[in-house]
C-alpha positions as CSV (number, residue, x, y, z in Angstrom):
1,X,77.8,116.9,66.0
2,X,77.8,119.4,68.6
3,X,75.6,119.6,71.1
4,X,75.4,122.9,73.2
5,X,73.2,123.8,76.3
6,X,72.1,127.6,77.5
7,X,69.8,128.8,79.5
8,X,69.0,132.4,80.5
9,X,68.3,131.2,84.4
10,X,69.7,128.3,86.8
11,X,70.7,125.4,85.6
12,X,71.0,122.1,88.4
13,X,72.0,118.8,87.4
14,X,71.5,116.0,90.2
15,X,72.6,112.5,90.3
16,X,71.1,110.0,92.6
17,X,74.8,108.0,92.7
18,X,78.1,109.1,90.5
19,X,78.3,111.3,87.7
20,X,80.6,111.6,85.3
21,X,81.9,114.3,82.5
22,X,84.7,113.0,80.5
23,X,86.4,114.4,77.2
24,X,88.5,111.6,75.7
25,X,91.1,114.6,73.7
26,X,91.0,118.4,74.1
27,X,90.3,120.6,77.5
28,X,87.8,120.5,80.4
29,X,86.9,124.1,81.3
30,X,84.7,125.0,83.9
31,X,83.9,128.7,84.1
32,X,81.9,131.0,86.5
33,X,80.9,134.5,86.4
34,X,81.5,135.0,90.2
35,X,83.0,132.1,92.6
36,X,83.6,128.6,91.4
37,X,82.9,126.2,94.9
38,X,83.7,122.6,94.8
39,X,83.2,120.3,97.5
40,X,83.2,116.5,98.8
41,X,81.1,115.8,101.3
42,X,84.2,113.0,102.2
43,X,87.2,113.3,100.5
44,X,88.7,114.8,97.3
45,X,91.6,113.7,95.0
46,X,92.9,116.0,91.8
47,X,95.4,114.0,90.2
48,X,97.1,114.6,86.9
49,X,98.9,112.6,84.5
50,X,101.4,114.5,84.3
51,X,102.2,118.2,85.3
52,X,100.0,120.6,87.5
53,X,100.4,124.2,87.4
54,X,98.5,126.1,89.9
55,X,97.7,129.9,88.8
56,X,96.0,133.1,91.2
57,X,95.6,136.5,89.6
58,X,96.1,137.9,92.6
59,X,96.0,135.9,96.2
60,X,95.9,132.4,97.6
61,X,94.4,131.4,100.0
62,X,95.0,127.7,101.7
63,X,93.5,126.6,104.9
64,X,94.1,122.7,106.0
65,X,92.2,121.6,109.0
66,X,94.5,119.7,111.2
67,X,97.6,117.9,109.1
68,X,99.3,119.1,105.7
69,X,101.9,116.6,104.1
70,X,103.9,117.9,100.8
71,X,106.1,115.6,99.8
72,X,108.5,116.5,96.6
73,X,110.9,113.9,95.1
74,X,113.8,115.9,94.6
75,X,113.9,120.0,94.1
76,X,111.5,122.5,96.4
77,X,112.0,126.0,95.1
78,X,110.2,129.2,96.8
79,X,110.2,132.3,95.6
80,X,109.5,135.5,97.4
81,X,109.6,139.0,96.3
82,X,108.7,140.3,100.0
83,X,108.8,138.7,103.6
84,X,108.2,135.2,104.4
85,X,106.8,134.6,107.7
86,X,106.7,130.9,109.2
87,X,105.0,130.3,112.5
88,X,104.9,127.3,113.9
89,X,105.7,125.6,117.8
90,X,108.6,123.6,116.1
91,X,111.0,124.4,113.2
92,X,113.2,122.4,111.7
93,X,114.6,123.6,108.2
94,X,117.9,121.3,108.0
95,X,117.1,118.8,110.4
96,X,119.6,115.7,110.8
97,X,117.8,112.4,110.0
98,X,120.8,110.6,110.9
């Protein structure tokens, strides 16, 4: 049966230790009205099982603190209908690793 929760105010669910929501077939959908914020007070880790796709109506921000690694196994393709700016102290599109 289903089983459905509303509530005309603020809802807060606390956890002393872990929490989990799991679905064993069908989606995961987490909505908001306004700004959806997730945070780990250590880390974080999305992973997939298979593909990702990442979607913005209109702009994306990214901000990494001190180190960003992307690694890609074998095809990087960027598209840009306008200018690309890269700043950066050091370079190196075709660098020879020799």
């Amino acid at each position: 049966a289903d089983m459905k929760l509303i509530t005309n105010s603020d809802l807060f669910v606390t956890a002393k230790n872990d929490m989990s929501v799991a679905t064993t077939s069908g989606i995961m959908s987490f909505k908001s009205g306004s700004d959806l914020d997730m945070r780990s007070k250590t880390s974080m880790i999305i992973k997939t099982e298979t593909d990702m796709t990442q979607v913005s109506g209109e702009q994306w921000n990214e901000r990494v603190g001190h180190f960003k690694e992307s690694v890609t196994a074998q095809y990087w393709d960027h598209t840009s209908t306008g200018d690309v700016t890269i700043i950066g102290k050091i370079i190196e599109l075709n660098p020879d690793k020799g």
